[in-house]
C-alpha positions in Angstrom: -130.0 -48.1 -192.4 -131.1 -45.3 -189.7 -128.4 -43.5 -188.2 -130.4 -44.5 -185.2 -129.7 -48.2 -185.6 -126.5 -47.5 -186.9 -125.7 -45.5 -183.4 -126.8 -48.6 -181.8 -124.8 -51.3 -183.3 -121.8 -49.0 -183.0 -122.2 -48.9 -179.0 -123.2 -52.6 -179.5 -119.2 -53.1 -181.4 -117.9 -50.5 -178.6 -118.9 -52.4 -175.8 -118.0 -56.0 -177.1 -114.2 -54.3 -177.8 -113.8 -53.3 -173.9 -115.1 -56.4 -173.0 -112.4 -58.4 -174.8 -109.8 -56.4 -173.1 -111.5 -56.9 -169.6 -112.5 -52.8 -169.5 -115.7 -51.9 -168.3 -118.5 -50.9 -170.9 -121.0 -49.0 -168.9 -120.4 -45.4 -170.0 -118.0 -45.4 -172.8 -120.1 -46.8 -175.6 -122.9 -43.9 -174.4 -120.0 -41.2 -175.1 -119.4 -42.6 -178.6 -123.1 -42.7 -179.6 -123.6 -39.2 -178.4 -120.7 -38.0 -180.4 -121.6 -39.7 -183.3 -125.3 -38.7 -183.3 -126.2 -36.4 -180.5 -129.6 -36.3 -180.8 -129.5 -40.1 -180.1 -131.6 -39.7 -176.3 -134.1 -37.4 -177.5 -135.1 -40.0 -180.6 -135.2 -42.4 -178.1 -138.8 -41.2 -176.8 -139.7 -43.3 -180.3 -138.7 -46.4 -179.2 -139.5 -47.1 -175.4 -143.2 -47.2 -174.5 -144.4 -47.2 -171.4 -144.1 -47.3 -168.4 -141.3 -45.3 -167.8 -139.3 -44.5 -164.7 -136.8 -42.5 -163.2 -135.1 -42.8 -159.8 -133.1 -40.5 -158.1 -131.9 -39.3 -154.3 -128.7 -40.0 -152.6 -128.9 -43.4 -151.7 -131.0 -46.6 -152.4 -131.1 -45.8 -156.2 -129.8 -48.9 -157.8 -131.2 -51.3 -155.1 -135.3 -49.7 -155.8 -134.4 -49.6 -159.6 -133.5 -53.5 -159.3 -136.4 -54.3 -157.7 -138.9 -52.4 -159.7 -137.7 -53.5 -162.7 -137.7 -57.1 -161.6 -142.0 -56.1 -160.4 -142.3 -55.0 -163.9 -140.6 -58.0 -165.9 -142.8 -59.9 -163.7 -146.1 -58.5 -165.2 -144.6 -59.5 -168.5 -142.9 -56.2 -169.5 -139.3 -55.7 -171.6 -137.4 -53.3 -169.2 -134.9 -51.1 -170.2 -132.9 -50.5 -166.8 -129.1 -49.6 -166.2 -128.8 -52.2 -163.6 -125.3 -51.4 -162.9 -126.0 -48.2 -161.4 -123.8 -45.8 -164.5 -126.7 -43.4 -163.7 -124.8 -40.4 -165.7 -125.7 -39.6 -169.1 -123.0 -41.9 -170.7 -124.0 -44.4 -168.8 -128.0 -44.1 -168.8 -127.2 -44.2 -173.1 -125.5 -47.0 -172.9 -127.9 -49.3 -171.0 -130.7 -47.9 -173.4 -128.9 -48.7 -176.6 -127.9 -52.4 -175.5 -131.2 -52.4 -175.0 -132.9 -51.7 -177.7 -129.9 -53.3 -179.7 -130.9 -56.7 -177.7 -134.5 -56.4 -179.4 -133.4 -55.9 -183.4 -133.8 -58.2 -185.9 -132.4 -57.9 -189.3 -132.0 -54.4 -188.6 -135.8 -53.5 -187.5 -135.8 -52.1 -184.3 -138.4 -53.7 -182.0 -139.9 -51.4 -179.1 -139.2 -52.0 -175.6 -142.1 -52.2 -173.6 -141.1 -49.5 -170.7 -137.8 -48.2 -168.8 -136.6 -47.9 -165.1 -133.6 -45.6 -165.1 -131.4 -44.6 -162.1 -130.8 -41.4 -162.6 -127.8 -39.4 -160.8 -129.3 -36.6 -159.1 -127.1 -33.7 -160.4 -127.9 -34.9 -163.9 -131.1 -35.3 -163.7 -132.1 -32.5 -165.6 -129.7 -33.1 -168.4 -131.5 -36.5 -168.9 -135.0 -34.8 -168.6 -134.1 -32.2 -171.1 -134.4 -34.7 -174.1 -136.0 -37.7 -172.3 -139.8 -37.6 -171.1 -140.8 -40.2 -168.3 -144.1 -41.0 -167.1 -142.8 -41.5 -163.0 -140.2 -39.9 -161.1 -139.2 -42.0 -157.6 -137.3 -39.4 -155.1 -135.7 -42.1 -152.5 -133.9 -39.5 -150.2 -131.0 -36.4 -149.8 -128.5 -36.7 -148.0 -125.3 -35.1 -147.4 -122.9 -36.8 -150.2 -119.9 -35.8 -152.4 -119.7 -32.6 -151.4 -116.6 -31.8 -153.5 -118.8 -32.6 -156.4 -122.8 -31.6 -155.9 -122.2 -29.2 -152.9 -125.1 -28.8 -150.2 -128.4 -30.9 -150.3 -130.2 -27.5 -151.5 -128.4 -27.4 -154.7 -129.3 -30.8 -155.8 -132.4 -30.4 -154.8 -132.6 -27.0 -157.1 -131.7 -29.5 -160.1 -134.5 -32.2 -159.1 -136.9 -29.8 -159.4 -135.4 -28.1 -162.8 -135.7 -31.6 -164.1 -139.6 -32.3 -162.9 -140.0 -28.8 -164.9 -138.6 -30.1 -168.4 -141.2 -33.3 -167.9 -144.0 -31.2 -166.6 -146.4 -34.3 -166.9 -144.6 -36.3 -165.1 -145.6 -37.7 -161.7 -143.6 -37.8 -158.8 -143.4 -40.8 -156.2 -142.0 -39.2 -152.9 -140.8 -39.9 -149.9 -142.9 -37.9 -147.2 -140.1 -39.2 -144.4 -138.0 -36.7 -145.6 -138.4 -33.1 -145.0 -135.6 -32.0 -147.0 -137.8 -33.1 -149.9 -140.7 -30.7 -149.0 -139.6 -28.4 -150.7 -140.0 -30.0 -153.8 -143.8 -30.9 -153.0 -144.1 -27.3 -151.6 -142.6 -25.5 -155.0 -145.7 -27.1 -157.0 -147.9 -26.3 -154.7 -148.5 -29.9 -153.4 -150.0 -30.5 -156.6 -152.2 -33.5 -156.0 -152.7 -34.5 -159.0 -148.3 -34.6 -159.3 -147.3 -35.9 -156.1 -147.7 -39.3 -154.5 -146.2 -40.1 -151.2 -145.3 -42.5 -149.1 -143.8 -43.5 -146.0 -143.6 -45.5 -142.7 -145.7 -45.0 -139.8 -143.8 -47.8 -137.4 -140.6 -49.7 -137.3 -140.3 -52.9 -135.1 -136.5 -54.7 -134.7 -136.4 -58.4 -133.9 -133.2 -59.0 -133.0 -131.7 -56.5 -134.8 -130.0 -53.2 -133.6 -132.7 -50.9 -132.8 -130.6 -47.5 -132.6 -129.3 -45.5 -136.0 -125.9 -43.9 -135.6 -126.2 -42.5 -138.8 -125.8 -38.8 -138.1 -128.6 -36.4 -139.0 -128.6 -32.6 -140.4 -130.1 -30.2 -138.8 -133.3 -30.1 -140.6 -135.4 -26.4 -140.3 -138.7 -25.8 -141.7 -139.0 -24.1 -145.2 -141.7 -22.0 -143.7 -140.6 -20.7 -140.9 -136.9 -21.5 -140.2 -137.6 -23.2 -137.4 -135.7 -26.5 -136.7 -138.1 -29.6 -137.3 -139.3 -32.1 -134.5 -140.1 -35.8 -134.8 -143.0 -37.9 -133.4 -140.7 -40.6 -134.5 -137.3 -40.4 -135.8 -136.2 -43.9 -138.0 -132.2 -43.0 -139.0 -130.7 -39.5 -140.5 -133.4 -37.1 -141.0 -136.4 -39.9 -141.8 -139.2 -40.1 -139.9 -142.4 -38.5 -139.0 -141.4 -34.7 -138.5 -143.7 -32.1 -137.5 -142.9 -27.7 -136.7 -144.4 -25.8 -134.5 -145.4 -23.5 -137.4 -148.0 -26.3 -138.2 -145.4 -27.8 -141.5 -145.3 -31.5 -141.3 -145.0 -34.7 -143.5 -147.6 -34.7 -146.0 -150.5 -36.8 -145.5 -149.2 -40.5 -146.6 -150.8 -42.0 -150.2 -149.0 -45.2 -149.2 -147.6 -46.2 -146.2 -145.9 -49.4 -144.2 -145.4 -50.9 -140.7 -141.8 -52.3 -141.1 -140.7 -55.4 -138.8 -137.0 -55.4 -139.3 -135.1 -58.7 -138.9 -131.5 -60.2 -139.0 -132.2 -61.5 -142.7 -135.2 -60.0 -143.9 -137.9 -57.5 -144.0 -141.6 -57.8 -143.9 -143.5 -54.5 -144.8 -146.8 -54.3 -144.1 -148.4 -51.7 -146.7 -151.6 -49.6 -146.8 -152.8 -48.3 -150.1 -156.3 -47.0 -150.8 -157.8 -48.5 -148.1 -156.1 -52.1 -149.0 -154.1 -53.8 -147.0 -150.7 -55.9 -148.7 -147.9 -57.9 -146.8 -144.3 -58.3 -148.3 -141.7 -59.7 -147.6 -138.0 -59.0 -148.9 -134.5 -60.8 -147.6 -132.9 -57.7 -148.2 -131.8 -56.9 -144.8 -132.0 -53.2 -142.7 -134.3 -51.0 -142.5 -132.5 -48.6 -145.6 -133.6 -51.6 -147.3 -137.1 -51.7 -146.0 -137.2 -48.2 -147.6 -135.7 -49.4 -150.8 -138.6 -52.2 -151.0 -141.6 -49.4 -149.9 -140.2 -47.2 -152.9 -140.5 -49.8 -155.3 -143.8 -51.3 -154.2 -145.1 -47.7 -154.1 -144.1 -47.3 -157.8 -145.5 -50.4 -159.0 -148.5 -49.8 -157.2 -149.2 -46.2 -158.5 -148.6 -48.2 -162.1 -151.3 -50.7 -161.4 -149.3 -53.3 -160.9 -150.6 -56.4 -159.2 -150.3 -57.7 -156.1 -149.2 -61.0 -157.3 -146.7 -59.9 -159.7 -144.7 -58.0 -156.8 -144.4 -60.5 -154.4 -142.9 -63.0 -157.3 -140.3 -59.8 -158.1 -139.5 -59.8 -154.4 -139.1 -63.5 -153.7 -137.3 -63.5 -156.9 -135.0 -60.5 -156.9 -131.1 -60.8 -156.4 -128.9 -58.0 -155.3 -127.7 -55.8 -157.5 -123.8 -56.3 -157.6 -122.1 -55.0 -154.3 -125.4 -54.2 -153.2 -125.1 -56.9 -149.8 -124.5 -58.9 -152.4 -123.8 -62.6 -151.2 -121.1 -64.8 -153.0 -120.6 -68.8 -151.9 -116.8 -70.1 -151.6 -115.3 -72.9 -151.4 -114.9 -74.7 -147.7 -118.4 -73.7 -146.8 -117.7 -69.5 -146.6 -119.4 -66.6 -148.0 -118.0 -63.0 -149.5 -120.2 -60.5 -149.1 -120.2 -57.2 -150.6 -121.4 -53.7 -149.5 -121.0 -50.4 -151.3 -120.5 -47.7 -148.6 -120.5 -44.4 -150.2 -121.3 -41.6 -147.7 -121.8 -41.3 -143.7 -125.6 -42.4 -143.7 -125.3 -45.5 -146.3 -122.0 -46.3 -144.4 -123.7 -45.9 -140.6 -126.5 -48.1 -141.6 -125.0 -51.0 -143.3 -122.6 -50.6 -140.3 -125.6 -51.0 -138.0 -126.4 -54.4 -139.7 -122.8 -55.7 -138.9 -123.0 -54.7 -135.1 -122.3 -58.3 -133.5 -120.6 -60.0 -136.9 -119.1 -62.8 -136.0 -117.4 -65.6 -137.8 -116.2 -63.2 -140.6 -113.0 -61.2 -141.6 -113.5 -57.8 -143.3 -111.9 -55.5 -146.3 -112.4 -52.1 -146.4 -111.5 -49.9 -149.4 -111.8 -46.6 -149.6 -111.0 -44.8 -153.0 -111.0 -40.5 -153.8 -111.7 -41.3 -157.4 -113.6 -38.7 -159.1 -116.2 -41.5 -159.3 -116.3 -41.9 -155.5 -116.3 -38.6 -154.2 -112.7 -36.7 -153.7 -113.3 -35.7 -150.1 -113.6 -38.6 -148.2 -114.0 -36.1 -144.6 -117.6 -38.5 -144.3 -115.7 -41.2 -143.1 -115.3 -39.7 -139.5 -119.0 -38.8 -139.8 -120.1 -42.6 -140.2 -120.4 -45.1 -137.6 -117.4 -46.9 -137.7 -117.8 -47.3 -133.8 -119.9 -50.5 -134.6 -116.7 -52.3 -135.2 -115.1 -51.3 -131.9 -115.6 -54.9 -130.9 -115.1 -57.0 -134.1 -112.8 -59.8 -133.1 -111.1 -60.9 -136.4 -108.7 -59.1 -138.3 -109.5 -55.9 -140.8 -107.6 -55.2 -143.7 -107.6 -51.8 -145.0 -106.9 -51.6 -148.7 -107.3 -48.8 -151.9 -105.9 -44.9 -152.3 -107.2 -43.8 -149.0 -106.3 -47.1 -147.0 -104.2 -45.4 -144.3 -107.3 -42.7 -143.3 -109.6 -46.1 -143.0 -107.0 -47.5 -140.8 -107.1 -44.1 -138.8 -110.6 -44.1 -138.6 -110.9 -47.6 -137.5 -107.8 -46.6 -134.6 -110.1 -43.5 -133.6 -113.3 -45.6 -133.3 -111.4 -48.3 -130.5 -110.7 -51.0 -133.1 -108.2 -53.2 -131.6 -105.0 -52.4 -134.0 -103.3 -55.5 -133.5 -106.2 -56.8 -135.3 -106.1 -54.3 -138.6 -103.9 -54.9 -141.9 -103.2 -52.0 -144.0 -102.5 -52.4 -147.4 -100.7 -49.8 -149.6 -102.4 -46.7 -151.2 -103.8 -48.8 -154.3 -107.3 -49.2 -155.6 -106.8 -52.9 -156.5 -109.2 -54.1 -153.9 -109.9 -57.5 -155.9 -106.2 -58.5 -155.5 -106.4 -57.8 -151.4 -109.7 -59.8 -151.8 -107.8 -62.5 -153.2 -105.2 -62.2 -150.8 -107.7 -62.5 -147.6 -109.9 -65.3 -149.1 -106.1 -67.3 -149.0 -105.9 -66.5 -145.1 -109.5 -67.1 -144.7 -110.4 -70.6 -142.8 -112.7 -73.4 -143.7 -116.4 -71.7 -142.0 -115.1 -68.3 -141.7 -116.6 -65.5 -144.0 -115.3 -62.3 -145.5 -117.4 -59.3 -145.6 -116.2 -56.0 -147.8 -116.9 -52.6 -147.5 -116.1 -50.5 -150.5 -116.7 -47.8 -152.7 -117.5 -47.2 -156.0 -114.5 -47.5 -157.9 -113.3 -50.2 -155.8 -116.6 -52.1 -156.8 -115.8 -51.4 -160.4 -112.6 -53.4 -159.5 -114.0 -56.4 -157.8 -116.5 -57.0 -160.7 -114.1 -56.5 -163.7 -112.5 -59.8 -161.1 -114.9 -61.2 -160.1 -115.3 -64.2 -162.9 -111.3 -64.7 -162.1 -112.2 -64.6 -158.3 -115.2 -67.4 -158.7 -113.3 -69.6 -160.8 -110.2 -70.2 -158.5 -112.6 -69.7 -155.2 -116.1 -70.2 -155.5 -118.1 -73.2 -154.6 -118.6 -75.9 -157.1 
């Protein structure tokens, strides 16, 4: 047998072992196959046609990744994709060799028709270095993790070392963002490279209409100048503009967004056609999420058809406003919050929640970030006047609890649980108190999520509706 396939079934044995003891398998059994044939990535180039995909940026990578690989299954495509976001190299093997493992028979390894990959931005290169991909999706940068990644520039620095390892590779951009000109502007604006989209107008019904989410101070790669706006959506997105004459690229694709309570509808323009989607994802982050993947899908020829069964079809990736029914007629709902924008705008869609108690958990994993200083950037101020009771819960649970004090929470109102990162057993400990009609919403981080799914079987069994 091929020490190829052998490398498989040995992350295939791997994985099945953690998952008998209840561990997580989404970047161990990578580790093993690289160490036991380290050339295992690079031979995979064989073995997944294409389309292939990578996504990267600071937030929105797991949610666009979802959905385009849902587009793609819908043409009829076998898709490769590490759907629970391990977007570092251990991870990103691991999803490729159940994957491919998933399509042998007696031993002959059967191709997989294409890949979407998240990949983590300050890896991207490492990934690109022995993996070639026909589409690279840049969602946003944002200030995130700083103890890890440092400033926006320097991940930036390693996008653009990765785009030059897969120098045929196109890239699917988001204009809104100026701190990803100067990817565009180091090839040249390349237009035969570069493809970009954006939004050209946002429209709220009954939904908060201001962002909170706080913005760097943006300046112009050509003349150091800070950047203006014609119109500003949240952070730094929007339709910038300097004096010098730098502004957003011309747009390839572009959308009017109408922003509800419960879903979005995008209206697109694309070559001079004219589309209308809809998506139940909720915000206008989300909106973005949607324009990336319909912009990817239709730079693949993808048709129109086939992505709006992937949207009516798609289901949140886990922790992703993911949406679990209980027992007595209540729902859990989960949001990773990871860094002051994410957290400020999934904030903005709980403005007003009523009817609904809330968990936060807030980890320093290495996983999560160790500094967790963004917490008194985000918009925590949107909870001022929530009316039920907060419990705080995992190894930073007292500075949630400060933050929620500082922002006017009432603290009669807030719980707070010991330093732990067991947020599935405070989980379990809320749903008890919860009563019949009355929801539970969670806000947590990464490893926190981690937690919650290795639980969440245990949680559904003893809670979830029948």
């Amino acid at each position: 047998m091929p020490k190829f396939n052998k490398a498989l079934k040995l992350s295939h044995t791997v994985s099945k072992i953690l998952k008998i003891f209840n561990f997580e398998a989404t970047s161990f059994p990578g580790k093993i196959v690289q160490k036991f044939y380290p050339s295992f990535l690079k031979e995979c180039n064989r073995y997944i046609k294409h389309p292939r995909f990578a996504i990267t940026g600071t937030n929105g990578k797991t949610t666009t990744s979802g959905l385009l690989s849902e587009i793609l299954r819908q043409s009829g495509l076998y898709i490769i994709n590490n759907k629970l976001g391990a977007n570092m190299p251990n991870g990103i093997v691991t999803s490729i060799s159940e994957g491919l493992y998933s399509k042998m028979k007696d031993s002959k390894l059967i191709e997989a028709n294409g890949c979407v990959l998240e990949c983590d931005e300050a890896y991207f290169s490492v990934i690109t270095n022995k993996f070639n991909f026909d589409y690279l999706v840049i969602t946003n940068l944002f200030r995130d993790q700083l103890d890890r990644y440092g400033e926006m520039d320097i991940a930036r620095k390693k996008i653009i070392k990765g785009i030059e390892l897969n120098p045929d590779m196109k890239i699917i951009l988001n204009a809104d963002d100026p701190v990803l000109c100067e990817i565009s502007e180091h090839f040249n604006y390349n237009e035969d490279k570069f493809i970009y989209y954006g939004i050209t107008n946002v429209e709220y019904i009954d939904y908060e209409k201001t962002s909170k989410s706080p913005s760097e101070n943006i300046y112009c790669t050509k003349c150091n100048e800070r950047i203006s706006y014609n119109k500003r959506y949240y952070a730094q997105l929007g339709d910038w503009y300097c004096l010098c004459g730098n502004k957003r690229h011309n747009l390839d694709i572009s959308a009017n967004v109408i922003v509800y309570p419960d879903k979005n509808v995008l209206d697109i323009n694309y070559k001079g056609e004219k589309y209308t989607f809809k998506t139940d994802l909720t915000g206008l982050y989300n909106a973005y999420n949607a324009l990336s993947a319909i912009s990817s899908a239709l730079a693949a020829g993808i048709n129109k058809d086939n992505i709006e069964k992937a949207l009516d079809n798609y289901r949140p990736v886990f922790g992703r406003h993911q949406k679990i029914k209980l027992k007595g007629n209540r729902d859990l709902t989960i949001h990773l919050i990871k860094n002051p924008v994410g957290a400020s705008e999934v904030l903005r869609g709980l403005k007003g929640l009523k009817n609904s108690r809330m968990v936060i958990s807030i980890n320093d994993n290495y996983a999560d970030g160790k500094d967790v200083s963004w917490l008194w950037d985000a918009d925590f101020e949107a909870l001022k006047d929530f009316q039920n009771v907060i419990y705080t819960t995992g190894t930073r649970s007292y500075d949630a609890a400060l933050r929620l004090k500082h922002a006017g929470f009432n603290p009669i109102l807030l719980e707070v649980g010991d330093n732990t990162n067991k947020v599935a057993t405070a989980i379990e400990n809320s749903i008890e108190e919860l009563n019949d009609n009355e929801n539970l919403t969670i806000l947590v981080t990464y490893t926190g999520l981690l937690d919650i799914n290795k639980n969440m079987k245990k949680l559904i069994r003893k809670y979830g509706e029948d």
